[in-house]
C-alpha positions as CSV (number, residue, x, y, z in Angstrom):
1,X,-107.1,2.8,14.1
2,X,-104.6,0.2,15.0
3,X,-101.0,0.9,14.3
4,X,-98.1,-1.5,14.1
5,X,-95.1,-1.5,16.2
6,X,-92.8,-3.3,14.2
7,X,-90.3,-2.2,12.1
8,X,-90.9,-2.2,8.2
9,X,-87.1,-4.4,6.9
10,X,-85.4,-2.4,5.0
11,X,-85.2,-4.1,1.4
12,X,-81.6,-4.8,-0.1
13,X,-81.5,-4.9,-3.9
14,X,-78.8,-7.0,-5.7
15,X,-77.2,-6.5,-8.1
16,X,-76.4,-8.4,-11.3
17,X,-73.0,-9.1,-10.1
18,X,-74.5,-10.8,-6.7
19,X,-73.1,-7.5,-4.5
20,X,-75.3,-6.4,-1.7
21,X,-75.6,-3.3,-2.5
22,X,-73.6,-1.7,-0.1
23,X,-71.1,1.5,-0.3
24,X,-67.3,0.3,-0.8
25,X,-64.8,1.7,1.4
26,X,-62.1,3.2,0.0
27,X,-58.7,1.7,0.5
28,X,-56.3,4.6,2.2
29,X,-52.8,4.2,-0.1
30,X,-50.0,3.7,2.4
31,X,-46.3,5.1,1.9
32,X,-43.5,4.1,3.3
33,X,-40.5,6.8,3.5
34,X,-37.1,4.5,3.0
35,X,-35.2,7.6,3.4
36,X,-32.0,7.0,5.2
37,X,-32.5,9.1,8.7
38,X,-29.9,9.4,11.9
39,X,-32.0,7.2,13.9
40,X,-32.0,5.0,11.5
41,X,-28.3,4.9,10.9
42,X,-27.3,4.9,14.2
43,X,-29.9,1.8,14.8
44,X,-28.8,0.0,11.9
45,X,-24.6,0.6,13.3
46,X,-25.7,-0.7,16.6
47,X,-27.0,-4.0,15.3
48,X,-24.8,-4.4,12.7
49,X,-22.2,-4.5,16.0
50,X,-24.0,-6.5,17.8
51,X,-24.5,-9.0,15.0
52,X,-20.4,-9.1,14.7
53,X,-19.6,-8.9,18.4
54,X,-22.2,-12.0,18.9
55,X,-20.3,-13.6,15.6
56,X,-16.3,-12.6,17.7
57,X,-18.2,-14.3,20.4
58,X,-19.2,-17.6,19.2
59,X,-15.7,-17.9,17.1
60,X,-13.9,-17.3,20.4
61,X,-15.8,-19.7,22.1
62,X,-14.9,-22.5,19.7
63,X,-11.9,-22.0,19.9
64,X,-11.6,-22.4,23.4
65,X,-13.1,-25.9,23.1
66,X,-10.6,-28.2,24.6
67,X,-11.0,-31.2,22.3
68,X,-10.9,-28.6,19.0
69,X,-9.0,-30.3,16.2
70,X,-7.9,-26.8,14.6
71,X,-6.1,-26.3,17.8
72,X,-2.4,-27.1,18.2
73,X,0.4,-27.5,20.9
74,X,3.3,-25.4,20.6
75,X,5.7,-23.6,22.6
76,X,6.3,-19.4,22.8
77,X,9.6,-17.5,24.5
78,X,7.9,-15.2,26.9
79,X,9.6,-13.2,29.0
80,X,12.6,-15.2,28.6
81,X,11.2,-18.6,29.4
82,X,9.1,-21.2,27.5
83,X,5.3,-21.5,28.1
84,X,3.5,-24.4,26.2
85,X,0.1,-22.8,24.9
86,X,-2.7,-24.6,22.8
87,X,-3.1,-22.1,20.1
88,X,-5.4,-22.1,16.9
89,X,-3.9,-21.4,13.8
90,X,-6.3,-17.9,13.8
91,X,-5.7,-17.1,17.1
92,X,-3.8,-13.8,17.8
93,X,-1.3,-13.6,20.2
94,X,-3.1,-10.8,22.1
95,X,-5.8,-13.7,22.8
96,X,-3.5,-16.2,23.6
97,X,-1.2,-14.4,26.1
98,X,-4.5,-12.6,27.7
99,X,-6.6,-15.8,27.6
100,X,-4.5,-19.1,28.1
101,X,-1.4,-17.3,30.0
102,X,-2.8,-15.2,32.0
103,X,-0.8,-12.8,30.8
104,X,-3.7,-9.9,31.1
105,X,-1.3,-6.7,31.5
106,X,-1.9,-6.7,27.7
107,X,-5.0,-4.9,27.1
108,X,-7.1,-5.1,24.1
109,X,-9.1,-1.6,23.0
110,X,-9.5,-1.7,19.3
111,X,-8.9,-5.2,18.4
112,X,-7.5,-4.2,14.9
113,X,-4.3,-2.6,15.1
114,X,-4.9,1.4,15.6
115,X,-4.6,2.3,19.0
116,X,-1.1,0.6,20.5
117,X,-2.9,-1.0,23.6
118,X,-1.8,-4.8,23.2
119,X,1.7,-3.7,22.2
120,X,4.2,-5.9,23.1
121,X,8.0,-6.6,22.1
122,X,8.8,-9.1,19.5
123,X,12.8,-9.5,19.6
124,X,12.8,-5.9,21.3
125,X,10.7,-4.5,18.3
126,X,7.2,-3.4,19.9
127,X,4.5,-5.0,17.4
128,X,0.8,-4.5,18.2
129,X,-0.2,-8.3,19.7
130,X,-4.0,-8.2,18.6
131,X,-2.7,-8.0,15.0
132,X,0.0,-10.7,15.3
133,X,-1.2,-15.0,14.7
134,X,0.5,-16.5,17.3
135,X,1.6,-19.4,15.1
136,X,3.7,-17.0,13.2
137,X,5.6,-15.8,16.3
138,X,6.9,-19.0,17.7
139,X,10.3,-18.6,17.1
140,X,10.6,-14.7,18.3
141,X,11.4,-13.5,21.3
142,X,8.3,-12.1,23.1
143,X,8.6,-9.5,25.9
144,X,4.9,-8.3,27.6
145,X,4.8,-5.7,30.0
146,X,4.9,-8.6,32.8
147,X,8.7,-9.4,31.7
148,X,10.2,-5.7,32.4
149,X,10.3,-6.2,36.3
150,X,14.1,-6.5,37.5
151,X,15.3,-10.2,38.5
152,X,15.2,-8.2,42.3
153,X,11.4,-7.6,41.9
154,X,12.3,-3.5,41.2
155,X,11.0,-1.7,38.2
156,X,12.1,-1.2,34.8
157,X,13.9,2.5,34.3
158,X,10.5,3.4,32.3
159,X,7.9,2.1,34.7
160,X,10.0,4.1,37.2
161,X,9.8,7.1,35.0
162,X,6.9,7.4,34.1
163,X,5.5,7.2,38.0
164,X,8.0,9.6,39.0
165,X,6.1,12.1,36.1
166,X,2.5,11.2,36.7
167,X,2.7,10.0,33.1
168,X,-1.2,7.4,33.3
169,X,-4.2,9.1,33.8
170,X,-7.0,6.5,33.6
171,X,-4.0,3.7,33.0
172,X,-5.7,1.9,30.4
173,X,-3.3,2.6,27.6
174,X,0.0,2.8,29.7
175,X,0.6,-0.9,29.3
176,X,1.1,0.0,25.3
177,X,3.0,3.3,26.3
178,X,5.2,1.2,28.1
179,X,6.1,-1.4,25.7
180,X,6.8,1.5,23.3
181,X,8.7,3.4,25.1
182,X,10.4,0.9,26.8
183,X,11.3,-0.8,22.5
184,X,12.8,2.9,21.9
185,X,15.6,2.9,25.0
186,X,16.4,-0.3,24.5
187,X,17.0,0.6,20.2
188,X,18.3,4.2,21.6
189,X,19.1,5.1,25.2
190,X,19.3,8.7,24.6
191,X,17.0,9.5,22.0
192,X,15.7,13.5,22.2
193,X,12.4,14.1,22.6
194,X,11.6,14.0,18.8
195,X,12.3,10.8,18.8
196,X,10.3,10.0,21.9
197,X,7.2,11.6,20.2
198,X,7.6,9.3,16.7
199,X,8.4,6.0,18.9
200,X,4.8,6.7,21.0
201,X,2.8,8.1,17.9
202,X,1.6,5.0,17.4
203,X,-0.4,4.8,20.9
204,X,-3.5,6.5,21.6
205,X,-4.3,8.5,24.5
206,X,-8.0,9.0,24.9
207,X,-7.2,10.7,28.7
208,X,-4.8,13.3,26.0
209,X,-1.5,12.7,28.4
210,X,0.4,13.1,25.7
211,X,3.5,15.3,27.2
212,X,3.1,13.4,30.2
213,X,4.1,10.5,28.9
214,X,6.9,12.1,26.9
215,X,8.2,13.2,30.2
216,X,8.4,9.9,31.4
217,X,10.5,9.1,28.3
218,X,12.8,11.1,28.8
219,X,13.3,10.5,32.4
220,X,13.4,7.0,32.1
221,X,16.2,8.0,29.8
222,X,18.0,9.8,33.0
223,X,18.1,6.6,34.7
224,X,19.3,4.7,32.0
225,X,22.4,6.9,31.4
């Protein structure tokens, strides 16, 4: 008998429709869960800040364009002398003193008025400098914590003080502390310790050298007297 080798094809019916007959595969139904999770959050505050630091970035950049139109020649009192600054009608005056005069012993932390870092002294009254348009300070007397060195290159009774009590830890904030402090004597040269506490409160202190700095108060008060 002789016996083929060869496959038999395997017949494929159509249907009426034209299909080929074969088995469907099911579709798996996806879901997506749009709950709000802490990942999530913290991902969605990280580029939220990088969308608005890139934004602060860009702004800050234009402004610093030396043929800007928005930008304006005028003339600030700092320190007891006059400095000619190009400053644009948005620009703080933390910005301007840190940026176009150099002035860098005021720091910027927060950038929006909460932690006392940029403080300086606007006709001996401390005002926080990142919150302040410069064009709106040009007739005040400005005072940073560059202008409190004695004419004989000595320090200020509270710069003194507060080395003398080991007030700064990391030394980031005492610029602020200084400018606050150094607002109270000049308001009140013997104010109590009370007083010393409301005239810092509005500096932070992320090292927490509170009392330290208090002390320095006071005995920046002790030379004064």
């Amino acid at each position: 008998m002789y016996f083929s080798t060869t496959p038999k094809r395997q017949s494929v019916a159509a249907d009426s429709e034209g299909s080929t007959g074969m088995r469907p595969v099911p579709r798996r139904k996806i879901t997506v869960d749009i709950r709000l999770s802490r990942r999530r959050f913290i991902k969605g505050v990280i580029f939220s800040g990088a969308a608005a630091a890139s934004g602060a970035y860009i702004a800050g950049a234009q402004q610093l364009r030396p043929g800007a139109v928005m930008d304006r020649l005028l003339t600030l009192n700092i320190n007891g002398r006059p400095r000619p600054v190009e400053a644009g009608p948005s620009e703080t005056l933390a910005f301007t003193l840190r940026t176009r005069l150099g002035l860098t012993g005021t720091k910027v932390a927060c950038n929006r008025g909460e932690c006392g870092a940029c403080t300086v002294l606007l006709d001996d009254v401390p005002h926080y400098s990142c919150s302040l348009l410069t064009h709106t300070v040009k007739q005040r007397a400005i005072t940073t914590v560059e202008g409190l060195r004695m004419p004989d290159g000595s320090l200020s009774a509270v710069q003194q003080g507060f080395i003398e009590e080991l007030s700064p830890q990391c030394g980031f904030c005492t610029p602020g502390q200084v400018m606050s402090a150094e607002g109270l004597l000049r308001a009140n040269p013997s104010p109590t310790r009370e007083q010393a506490r409301q005239a810092l409160a509005g500096n932070l202190c992320r090292c927490g050298a509170y009392d330290h700095y208090l002390n320095g108060v006071m005995r920046a008060a002790e030379l004064l007297s």
